[in-house]
PDB file with SEQRES, HELIX, SHEET and CRYST1 records, atoms N, CA, C and O in Angstrom:
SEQRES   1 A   88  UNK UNK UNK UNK UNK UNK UNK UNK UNK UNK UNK UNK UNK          
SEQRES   2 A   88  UNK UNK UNK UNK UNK UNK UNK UNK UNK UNK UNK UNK UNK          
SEQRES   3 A   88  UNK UNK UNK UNK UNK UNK UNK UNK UNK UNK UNK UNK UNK          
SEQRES   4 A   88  UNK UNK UNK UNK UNK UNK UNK UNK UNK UNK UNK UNK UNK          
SEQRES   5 A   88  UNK UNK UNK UNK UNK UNK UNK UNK UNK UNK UNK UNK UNK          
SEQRES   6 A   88  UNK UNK UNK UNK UNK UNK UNK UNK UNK UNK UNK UNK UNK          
SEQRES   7 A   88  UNK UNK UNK UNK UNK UNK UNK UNK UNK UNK                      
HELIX    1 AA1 UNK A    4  UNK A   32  1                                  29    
HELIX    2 AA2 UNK A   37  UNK A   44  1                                   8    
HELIX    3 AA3 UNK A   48  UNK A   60  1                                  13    
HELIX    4 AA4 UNK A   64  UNK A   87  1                                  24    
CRYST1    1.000    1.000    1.000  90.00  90.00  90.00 P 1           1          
ATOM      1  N   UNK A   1     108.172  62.385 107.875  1.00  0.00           N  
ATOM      2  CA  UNK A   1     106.861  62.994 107.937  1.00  0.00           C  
ATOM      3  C   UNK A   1     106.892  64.260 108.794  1.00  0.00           C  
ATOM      4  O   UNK A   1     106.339  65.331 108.547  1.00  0.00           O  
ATOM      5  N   UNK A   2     107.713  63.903 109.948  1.00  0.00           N  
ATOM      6  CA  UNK A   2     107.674  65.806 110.688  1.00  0.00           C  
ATOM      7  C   UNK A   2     108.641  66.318 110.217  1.00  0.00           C  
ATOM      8  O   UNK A   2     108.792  67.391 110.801  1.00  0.00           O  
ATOM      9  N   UNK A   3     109.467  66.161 109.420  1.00  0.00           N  
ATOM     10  CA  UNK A   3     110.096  67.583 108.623  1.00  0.00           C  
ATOM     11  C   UNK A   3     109.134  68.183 107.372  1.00  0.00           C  
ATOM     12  O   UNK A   3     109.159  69.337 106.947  1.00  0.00           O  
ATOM     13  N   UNK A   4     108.366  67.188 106.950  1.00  0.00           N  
ATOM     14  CA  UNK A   4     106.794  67.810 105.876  1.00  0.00           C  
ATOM     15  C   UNK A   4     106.165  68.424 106.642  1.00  0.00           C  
ATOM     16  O   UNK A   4     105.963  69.554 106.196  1.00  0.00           O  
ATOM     17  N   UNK A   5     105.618  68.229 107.852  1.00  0.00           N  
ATOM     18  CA  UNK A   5     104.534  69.453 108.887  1.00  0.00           C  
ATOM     19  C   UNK A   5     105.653  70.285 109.084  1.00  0.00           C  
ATOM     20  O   UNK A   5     105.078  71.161 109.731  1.00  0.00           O  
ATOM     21  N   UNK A   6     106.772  70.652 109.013  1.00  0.00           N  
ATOM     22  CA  UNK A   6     107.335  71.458 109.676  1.00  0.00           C  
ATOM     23  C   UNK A   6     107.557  72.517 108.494  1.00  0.00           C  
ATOM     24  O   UNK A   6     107.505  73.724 108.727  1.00  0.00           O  
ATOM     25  N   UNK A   7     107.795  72.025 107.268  1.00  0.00           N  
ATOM     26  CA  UNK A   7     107.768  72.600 105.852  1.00  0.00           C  
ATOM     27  C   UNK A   7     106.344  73.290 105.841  1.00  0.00           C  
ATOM     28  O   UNK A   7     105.902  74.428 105.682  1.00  0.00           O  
ATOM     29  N   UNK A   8     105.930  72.227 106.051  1.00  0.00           N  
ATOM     30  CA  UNK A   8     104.337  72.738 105.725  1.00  0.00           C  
ATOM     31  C   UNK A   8     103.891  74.263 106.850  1.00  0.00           C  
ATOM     32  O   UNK A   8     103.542  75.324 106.333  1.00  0.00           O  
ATOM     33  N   UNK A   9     103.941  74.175 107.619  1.00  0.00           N  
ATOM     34  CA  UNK A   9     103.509  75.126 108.942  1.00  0.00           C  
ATOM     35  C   UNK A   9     104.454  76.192 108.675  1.00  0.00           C  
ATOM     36  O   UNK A   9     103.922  77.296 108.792  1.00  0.00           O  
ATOM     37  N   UNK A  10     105.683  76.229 108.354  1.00  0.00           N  
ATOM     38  CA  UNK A  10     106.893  77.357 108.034  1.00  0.00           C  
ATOM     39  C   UNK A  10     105.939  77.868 106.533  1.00  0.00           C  
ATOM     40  O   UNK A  10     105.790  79.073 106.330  1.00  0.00           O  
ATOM     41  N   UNK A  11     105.478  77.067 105.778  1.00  0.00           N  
ATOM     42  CA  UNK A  11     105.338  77.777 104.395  1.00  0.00           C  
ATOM     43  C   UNK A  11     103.528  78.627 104.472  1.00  0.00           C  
ATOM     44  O   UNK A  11     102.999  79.420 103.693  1.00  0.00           O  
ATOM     45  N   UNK A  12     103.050  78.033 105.696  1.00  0.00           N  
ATOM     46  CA  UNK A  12     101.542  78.390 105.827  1.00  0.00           C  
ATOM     47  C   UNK A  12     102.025  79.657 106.531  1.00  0.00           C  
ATOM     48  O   UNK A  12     101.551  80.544 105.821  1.00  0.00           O  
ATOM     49  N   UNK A  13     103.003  80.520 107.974  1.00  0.00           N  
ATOM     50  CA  UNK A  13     103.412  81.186 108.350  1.00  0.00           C  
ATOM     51  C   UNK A  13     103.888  82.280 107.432  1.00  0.00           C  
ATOM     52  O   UNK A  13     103.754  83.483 107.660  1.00  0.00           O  
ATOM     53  N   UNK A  14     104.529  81.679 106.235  1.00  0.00           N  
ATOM     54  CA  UNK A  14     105.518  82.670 105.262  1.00  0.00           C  
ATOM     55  C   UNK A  14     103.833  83.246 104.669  1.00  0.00           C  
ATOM     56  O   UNK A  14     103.380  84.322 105.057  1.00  0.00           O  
ATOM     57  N   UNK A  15     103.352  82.670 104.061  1.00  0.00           N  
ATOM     58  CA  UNK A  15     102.066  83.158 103.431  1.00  0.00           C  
ATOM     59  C   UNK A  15     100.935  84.131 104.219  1.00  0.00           C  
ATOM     60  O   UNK A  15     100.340  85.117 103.783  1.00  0.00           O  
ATOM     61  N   UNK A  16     100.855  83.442 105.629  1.00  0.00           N  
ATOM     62  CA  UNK A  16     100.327  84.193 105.992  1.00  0.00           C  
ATOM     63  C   UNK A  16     100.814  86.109 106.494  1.00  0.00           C  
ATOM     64  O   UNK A  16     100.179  87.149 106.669  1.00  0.00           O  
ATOM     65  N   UNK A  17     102.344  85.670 106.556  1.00  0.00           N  
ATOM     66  CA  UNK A  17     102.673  87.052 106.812  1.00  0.00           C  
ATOM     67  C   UNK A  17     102.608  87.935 105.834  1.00  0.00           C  
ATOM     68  O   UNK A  17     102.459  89.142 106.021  1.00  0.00           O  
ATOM     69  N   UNK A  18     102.738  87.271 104.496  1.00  0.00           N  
ATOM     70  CA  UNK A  18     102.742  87.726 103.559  1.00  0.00           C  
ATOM     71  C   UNK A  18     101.104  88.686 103.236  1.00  0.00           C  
ATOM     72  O   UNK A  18     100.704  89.841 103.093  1.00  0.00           O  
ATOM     73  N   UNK A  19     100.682  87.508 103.254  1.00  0.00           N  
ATOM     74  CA  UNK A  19      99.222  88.459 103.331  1.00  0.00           C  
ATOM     75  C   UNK A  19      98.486  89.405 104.032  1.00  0.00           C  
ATOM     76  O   UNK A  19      97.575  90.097 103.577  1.00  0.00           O  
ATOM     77  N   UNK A  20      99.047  89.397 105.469  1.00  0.00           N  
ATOM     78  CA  UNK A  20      99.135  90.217 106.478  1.00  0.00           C  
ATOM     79  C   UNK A  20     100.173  91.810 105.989  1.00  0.00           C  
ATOM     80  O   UNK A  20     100.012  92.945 106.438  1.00  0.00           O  
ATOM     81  N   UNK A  21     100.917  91.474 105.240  1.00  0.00           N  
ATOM     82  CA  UNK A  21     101.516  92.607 104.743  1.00  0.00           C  
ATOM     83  C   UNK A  21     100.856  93.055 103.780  1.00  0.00           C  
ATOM     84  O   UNK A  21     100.464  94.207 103.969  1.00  0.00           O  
ATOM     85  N   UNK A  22     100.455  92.414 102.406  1.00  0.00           N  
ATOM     86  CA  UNK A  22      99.545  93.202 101.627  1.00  0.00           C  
ATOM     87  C   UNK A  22      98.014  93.928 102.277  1.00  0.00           C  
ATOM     88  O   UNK A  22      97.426  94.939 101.892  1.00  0.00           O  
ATOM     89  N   UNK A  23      97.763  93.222 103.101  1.00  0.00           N  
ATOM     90  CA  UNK A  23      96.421  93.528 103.672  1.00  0.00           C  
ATOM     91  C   UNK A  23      97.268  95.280 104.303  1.00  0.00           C  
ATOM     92  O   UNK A  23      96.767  96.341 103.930  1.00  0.00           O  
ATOM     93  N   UNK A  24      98.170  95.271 104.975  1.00  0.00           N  
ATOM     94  CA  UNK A  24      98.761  96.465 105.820  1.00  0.00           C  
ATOM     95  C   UNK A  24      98.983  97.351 104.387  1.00  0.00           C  
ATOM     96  O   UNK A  24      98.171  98.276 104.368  1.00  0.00           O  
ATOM     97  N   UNK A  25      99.711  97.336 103.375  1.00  0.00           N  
ATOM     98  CA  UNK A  25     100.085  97.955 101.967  1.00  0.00           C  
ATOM     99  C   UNK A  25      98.621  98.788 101.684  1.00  0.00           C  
ATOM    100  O   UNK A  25      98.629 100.006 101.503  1.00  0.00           O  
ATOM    101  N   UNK A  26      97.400  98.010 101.669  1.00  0.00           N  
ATOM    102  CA  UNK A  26      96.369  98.508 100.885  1.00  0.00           C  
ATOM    103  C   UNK A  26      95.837  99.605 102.143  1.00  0.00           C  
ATOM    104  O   UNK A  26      95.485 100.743 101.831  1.00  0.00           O  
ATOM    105  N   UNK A  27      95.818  99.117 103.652  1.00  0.00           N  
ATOM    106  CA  UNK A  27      95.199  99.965 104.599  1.00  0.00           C  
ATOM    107  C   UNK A  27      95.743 101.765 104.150  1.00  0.00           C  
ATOM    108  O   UNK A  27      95.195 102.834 103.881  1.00  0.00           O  
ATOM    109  N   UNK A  28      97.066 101.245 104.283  1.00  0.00           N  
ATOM    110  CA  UNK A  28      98.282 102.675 104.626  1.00  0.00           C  
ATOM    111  C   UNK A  28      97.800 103.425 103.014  1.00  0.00           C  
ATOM    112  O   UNK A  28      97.710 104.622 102.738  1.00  0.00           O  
ATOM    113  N   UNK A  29      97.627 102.588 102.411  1.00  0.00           N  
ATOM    114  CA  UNK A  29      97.787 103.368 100.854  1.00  0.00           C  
ATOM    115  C   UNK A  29      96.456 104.305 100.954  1.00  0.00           C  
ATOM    116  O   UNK A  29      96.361 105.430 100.464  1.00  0.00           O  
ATOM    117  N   UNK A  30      95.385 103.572 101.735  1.00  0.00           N  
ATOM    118  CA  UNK A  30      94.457 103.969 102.014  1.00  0.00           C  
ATOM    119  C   UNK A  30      94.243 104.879 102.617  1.00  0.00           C  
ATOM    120  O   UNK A  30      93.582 105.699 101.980  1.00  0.00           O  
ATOM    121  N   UNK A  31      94.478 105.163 103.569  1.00  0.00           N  
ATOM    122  CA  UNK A  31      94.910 106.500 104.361  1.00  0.00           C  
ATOM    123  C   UNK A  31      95.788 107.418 104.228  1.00  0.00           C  
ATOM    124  O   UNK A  31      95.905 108.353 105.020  1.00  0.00           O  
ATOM    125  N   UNK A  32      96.711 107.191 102.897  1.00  0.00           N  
ATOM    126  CA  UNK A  32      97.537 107.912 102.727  1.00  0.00           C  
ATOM    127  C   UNK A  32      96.632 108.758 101.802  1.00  0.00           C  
ATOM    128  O   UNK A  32      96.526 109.978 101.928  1.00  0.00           O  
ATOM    129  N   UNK A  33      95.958 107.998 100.824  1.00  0.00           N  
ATOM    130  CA  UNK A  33      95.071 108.967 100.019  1.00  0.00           C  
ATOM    131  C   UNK A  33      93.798 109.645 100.457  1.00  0.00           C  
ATOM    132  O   UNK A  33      93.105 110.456  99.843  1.00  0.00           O  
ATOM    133  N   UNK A  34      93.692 109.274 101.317  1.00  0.00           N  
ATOM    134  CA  UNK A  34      92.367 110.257 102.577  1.00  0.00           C  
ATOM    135  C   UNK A  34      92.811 109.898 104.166  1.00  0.00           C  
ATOM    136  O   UNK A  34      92.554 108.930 104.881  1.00  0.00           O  
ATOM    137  N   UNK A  35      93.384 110.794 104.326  1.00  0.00           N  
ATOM    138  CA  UNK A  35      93.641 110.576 105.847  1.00  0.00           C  
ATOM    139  C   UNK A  35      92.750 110.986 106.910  1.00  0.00           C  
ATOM    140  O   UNK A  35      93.242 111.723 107.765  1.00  0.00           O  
ATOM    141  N   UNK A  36      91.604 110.674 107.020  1.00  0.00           N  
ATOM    142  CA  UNK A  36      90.633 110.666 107.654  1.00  0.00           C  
ATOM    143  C   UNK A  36      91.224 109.872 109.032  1.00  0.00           C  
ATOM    144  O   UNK A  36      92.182 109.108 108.912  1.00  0.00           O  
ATOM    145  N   UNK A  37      90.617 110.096 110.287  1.00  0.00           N  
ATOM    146  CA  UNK A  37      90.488 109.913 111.296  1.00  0.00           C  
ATOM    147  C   UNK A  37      90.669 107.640 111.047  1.00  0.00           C  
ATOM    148  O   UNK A  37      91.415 106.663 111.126  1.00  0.00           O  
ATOM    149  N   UNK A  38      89.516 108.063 110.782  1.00  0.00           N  
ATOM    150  CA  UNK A  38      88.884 106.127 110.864  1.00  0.00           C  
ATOM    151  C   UNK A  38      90.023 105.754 109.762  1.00  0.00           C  
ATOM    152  O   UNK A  38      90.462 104.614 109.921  1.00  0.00           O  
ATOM    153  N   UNK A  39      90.456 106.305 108.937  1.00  0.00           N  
ATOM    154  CA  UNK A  39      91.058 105.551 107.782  1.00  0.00           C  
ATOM    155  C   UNK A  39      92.446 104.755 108.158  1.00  0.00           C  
ATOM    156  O   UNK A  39      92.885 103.679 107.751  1.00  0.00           O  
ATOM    157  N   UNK A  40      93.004 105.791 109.172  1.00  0.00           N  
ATOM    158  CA  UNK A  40      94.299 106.348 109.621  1.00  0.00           C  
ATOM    159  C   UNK A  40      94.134 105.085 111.072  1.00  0.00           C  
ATOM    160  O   UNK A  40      95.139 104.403 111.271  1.00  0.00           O  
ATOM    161  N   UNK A  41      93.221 104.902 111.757  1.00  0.00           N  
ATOM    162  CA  UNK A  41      93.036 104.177 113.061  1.00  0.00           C  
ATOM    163  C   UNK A  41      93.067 102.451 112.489  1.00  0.00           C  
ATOM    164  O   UNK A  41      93.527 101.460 113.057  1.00  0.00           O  
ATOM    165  N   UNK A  42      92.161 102.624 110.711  1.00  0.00           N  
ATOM    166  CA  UNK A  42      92.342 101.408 110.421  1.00  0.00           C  
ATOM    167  C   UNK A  42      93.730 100.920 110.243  1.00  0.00           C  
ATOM    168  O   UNK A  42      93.975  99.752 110.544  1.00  0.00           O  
ATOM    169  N   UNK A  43      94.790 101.794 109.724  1.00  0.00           N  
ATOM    170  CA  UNK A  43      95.598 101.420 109.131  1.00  0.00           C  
ATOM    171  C   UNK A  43      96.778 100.942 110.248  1.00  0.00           C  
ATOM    172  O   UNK A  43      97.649 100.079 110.137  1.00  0.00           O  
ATOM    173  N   UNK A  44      96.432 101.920 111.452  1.00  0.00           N  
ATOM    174  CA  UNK A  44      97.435 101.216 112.820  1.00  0.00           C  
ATOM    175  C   UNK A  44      96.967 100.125 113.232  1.00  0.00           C  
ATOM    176  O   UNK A  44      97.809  99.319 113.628  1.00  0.00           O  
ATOM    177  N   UNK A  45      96.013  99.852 113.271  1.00  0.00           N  
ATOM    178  CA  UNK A  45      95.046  98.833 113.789  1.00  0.00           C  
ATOM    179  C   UNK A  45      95.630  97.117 112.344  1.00  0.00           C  
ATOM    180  O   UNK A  45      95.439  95.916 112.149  1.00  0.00           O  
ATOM    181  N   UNK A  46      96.242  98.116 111.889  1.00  0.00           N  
ATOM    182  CA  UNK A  46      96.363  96.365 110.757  1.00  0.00           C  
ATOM    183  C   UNK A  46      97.897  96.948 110.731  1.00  0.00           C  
ATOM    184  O   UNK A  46      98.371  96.563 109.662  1.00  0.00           O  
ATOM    185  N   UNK A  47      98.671  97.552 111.301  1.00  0.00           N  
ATOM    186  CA  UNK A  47     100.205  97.459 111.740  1.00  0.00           C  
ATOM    187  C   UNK A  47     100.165  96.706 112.939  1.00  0.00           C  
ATOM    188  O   UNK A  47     101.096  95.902 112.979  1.00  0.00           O  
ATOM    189  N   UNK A  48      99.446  96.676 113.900  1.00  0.00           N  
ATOM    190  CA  UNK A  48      99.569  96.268 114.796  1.00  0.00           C  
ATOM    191  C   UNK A  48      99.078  94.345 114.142  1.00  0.00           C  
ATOM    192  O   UNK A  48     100.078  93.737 113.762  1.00  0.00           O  
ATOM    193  N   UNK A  49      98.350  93.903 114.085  1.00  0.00           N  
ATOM    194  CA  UNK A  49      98.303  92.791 113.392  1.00  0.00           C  
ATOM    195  C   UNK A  49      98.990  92.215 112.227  1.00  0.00           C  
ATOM    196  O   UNK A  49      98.887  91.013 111.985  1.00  0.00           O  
ATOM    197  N   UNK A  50      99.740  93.069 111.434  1.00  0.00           N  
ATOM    198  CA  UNK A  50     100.755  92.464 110.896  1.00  0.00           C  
ATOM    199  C   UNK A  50     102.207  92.597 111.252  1.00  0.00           C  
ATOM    200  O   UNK A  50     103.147  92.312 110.511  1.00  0.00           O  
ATOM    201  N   UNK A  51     102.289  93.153 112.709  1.00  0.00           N  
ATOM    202  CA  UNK A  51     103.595  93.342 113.136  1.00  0.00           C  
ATOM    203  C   UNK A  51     103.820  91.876 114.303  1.00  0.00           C  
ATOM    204  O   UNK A  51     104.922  91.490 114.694  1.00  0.00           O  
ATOM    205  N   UNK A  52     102.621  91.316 114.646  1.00  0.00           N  
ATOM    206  CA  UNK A  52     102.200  90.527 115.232  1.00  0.00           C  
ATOM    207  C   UNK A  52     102.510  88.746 114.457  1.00  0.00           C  
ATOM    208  O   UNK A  52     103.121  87.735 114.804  1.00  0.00           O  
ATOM    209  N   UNK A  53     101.607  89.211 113.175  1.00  0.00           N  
ATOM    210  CA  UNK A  53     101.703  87.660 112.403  1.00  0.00           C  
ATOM    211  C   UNK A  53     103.061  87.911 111.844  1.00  0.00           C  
ATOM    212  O   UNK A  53     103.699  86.909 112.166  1.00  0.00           O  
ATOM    213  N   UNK A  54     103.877  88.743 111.153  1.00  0.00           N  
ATOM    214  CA  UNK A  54     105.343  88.736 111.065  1.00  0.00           C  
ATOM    215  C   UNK A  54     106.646  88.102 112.097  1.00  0.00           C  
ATOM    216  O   UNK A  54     107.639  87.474 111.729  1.00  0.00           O  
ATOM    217  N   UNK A  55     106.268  88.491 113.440  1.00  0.00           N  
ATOM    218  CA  UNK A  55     106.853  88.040 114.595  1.00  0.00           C  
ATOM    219  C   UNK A  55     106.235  86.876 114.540  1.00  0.00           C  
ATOM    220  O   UNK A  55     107.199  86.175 114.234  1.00  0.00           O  
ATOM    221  N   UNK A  56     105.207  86.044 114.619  1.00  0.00           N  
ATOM    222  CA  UNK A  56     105.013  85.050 114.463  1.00  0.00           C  
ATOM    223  C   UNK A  56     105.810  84.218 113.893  1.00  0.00           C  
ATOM    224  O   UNK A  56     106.403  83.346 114.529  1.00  0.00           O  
ATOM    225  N   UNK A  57     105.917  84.378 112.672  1.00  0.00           N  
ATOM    226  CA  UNK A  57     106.121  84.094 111.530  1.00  0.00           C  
ATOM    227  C   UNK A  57     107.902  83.739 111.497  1.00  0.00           C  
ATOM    228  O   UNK A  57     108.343  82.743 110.923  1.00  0.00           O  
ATOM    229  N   UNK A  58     108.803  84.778 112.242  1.00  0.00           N  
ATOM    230  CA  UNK A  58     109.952  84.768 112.323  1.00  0.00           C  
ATOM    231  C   UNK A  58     110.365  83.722 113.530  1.00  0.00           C  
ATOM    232  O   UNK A  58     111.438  83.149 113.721  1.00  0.00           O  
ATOM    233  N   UNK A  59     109.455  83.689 114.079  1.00  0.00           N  
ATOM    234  CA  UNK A  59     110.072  82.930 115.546  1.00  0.00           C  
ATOM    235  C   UNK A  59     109.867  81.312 115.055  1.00  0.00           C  
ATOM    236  O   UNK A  59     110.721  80.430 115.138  1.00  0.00           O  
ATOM    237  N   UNK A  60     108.910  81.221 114.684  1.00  0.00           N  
ATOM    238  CA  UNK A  60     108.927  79.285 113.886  1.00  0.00           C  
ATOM    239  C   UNK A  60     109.444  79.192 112.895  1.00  0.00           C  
ATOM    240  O   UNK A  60     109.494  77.989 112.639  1.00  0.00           O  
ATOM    241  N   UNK A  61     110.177  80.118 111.628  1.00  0.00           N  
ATOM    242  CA  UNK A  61     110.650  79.436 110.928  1.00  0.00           C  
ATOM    243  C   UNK A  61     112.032  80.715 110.223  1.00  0.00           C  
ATOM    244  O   UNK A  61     112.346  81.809 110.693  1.00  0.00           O  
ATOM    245  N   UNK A  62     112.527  80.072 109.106  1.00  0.00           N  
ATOM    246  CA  UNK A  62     113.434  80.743 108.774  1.00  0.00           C  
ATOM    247  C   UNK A  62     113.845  80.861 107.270  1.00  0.00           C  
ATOM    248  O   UNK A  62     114.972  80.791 106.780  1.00  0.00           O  
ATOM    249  N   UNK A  63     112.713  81.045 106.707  1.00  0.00           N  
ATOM    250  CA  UNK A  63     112.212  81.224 105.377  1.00  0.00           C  
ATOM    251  C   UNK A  63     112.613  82.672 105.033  1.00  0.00           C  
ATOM    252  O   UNK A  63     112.250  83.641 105.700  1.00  0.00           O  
ATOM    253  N   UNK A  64     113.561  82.753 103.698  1.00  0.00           N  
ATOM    254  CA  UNK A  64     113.724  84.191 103.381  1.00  0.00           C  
ATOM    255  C   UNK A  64     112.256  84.995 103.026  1.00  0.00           C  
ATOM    256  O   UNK A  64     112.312  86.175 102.679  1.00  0.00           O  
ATOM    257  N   UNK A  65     110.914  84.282 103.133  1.00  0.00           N  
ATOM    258  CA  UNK A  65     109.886  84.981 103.047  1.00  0.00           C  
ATOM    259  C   UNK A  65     109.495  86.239 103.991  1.00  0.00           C  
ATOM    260  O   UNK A  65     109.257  87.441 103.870  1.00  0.00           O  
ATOM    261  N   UNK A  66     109.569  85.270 104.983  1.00  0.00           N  
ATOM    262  CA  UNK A  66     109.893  86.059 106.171  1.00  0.00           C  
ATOM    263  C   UNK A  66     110.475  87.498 106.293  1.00  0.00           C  
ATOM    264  O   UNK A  66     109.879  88.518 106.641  1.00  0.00           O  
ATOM    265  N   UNK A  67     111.697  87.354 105.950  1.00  0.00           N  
ATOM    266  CA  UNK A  67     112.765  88.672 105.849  1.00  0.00           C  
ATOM    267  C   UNK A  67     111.934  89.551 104.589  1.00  0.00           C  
ATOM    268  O   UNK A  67     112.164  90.756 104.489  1.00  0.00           O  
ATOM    269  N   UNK A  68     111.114  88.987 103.788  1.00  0.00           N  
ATOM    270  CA  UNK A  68     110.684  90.070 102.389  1.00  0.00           C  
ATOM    271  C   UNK A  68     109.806  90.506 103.152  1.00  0.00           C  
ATOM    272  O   UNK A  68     109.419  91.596 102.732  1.00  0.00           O  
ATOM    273  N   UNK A  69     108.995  90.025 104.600  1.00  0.00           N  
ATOM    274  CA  UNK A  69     107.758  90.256 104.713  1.00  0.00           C  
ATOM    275  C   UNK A  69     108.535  91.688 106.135  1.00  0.00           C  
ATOM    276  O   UNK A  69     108.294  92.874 106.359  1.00  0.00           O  
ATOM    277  N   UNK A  70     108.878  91.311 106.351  1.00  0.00           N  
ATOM    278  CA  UNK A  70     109.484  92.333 107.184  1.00  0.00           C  
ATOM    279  C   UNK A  70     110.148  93.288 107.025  1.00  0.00           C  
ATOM    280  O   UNK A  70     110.300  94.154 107.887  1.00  0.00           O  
ATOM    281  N   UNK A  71     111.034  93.310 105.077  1.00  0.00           N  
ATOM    282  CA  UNK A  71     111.136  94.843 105.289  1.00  0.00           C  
ATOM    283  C   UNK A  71     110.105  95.692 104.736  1.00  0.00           C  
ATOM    284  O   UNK A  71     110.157  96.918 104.834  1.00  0.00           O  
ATOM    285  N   UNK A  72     108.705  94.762 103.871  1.00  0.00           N  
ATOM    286  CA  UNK A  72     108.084  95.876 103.611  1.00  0.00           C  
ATOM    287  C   UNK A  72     107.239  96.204 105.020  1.00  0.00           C  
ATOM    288  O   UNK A  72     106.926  97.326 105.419  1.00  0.00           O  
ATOM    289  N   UNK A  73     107.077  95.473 105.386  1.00  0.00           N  
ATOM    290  CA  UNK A  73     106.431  95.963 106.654  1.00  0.00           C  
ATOM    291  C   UNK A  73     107.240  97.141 107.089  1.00  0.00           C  
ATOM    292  O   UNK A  73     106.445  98.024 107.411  1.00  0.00           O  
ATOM    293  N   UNK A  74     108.625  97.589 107.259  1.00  0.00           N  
ATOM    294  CA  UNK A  74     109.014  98.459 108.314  1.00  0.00           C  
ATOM    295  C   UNK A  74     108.955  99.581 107.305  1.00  0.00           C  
ATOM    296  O   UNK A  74     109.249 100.728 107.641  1.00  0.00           O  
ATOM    297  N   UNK A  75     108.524  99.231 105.889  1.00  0.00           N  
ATOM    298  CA  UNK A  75     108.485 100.439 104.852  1.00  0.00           C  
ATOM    299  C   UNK A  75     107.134 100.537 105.078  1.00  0.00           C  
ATOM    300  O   UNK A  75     107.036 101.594 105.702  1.00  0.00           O  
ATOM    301  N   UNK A  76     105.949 100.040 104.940  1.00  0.00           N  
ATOM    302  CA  UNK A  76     104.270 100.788 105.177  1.00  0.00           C  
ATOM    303  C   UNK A  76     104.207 100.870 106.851  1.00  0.00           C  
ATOM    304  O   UNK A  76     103.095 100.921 107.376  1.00  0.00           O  
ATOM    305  N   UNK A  77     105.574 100.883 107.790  1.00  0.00           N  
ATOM    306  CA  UNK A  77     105.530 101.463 109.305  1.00  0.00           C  
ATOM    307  C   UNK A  77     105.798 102.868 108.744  1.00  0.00           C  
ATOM    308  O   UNK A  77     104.957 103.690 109.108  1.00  0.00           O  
ATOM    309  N   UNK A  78     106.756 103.335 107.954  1.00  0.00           N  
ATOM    310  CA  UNK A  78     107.742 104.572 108.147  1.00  0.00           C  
ATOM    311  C   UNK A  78     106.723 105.383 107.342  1.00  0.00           C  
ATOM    312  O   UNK A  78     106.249 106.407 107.834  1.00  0.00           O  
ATOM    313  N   UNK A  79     106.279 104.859 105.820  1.00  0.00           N  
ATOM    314  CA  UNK A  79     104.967 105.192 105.403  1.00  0.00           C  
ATOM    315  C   UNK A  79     103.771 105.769 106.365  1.00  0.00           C  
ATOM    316  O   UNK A  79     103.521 106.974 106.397  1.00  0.00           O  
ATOM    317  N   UNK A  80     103.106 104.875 107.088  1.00  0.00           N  
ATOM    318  CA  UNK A  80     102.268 105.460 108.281  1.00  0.00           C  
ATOM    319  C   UNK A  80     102.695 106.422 109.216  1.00  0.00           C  
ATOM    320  O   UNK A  80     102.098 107.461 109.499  1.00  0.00           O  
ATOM    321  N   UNK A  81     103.979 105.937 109.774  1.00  0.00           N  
ATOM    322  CA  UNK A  81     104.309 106.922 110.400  1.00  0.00           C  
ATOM    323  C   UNK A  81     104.669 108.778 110.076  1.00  0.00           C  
ATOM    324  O   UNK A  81     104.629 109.744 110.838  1.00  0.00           O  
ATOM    325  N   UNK A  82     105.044 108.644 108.453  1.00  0.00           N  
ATOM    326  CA  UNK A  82     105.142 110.089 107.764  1.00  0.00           C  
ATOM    327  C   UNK A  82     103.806 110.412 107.924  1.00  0.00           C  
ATOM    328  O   UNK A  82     103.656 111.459 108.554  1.00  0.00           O  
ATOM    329  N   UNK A  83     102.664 109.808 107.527  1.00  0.00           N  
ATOM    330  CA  UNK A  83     101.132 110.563 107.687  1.00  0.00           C  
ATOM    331  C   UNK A  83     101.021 110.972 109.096  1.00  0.00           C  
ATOM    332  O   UNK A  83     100.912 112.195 109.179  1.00  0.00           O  
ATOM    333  N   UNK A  84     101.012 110.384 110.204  1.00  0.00           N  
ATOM    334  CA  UNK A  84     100.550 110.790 111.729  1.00  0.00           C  
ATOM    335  C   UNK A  84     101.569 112.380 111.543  1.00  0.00           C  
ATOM    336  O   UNK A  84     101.152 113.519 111.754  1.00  0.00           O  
ATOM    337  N   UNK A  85     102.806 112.026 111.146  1.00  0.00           N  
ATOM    338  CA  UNK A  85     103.827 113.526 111.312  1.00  0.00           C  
ATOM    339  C   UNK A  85     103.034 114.347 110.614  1.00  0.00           C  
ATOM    340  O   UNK A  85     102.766 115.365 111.252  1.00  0.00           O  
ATOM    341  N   UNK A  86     102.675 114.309 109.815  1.00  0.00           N  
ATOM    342  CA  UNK A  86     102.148 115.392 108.596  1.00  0.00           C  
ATOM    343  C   UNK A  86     100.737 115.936 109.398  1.00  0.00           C  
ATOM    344  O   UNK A  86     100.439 117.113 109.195  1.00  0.00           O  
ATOM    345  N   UNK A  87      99.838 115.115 110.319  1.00  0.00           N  
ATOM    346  CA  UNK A  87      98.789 115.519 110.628  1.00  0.00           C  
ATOM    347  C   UNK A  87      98.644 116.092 111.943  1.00  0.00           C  
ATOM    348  O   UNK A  87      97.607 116.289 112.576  1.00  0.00           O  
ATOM    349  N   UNK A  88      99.957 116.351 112.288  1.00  0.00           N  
ATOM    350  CA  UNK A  88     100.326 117.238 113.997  1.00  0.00           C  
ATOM    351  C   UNK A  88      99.949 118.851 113.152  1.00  0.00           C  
ATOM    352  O   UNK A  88     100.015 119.907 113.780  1.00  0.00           O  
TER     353      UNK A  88                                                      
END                                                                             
């Protein structure tokens, strides 16, 4: 029975990072196509929360979900980060 909660809590973690990454995908895409002030604050503002539930996510379990959820994450980081360059 605690290797099922432990399945279970690793696969609720994988999902949630997961969704924490699409949620980050749509912000950045968002600001990439109007880079407005607020658009651009939202979109760090949900890097910072999905850089958060990812680390989460890696430290309890060891689901190759995990690893998918982390490199797109460091791809809508490098993404965000080309907009802030572009707007110096």
């Amino acid at each position: 029975m605690k290797h099922d909660h432990s399945s279970l809590l690793s696969s609720t973690l994988v999902a949630q990072a997961s969704s924490s990454v699409k949620k980050l995908h749509h912000a950045v895409t968002a600001a990439v196509s109007q880079p407005t002030e607020q658009l651009v604050q939202q979109a760090q503002n949900r890097l910072v929360r999905t850089e958060n539930t990812v680390r989460a996510a890696e430290q309890q379990t060891t689901y190759s979900g995990v690893e998918f959820a982390q490199e797109i994450l460091s791809e809508e980081k490098e993404r965000l980060s080309s907009l802030n360059v572009s707007k110096k």
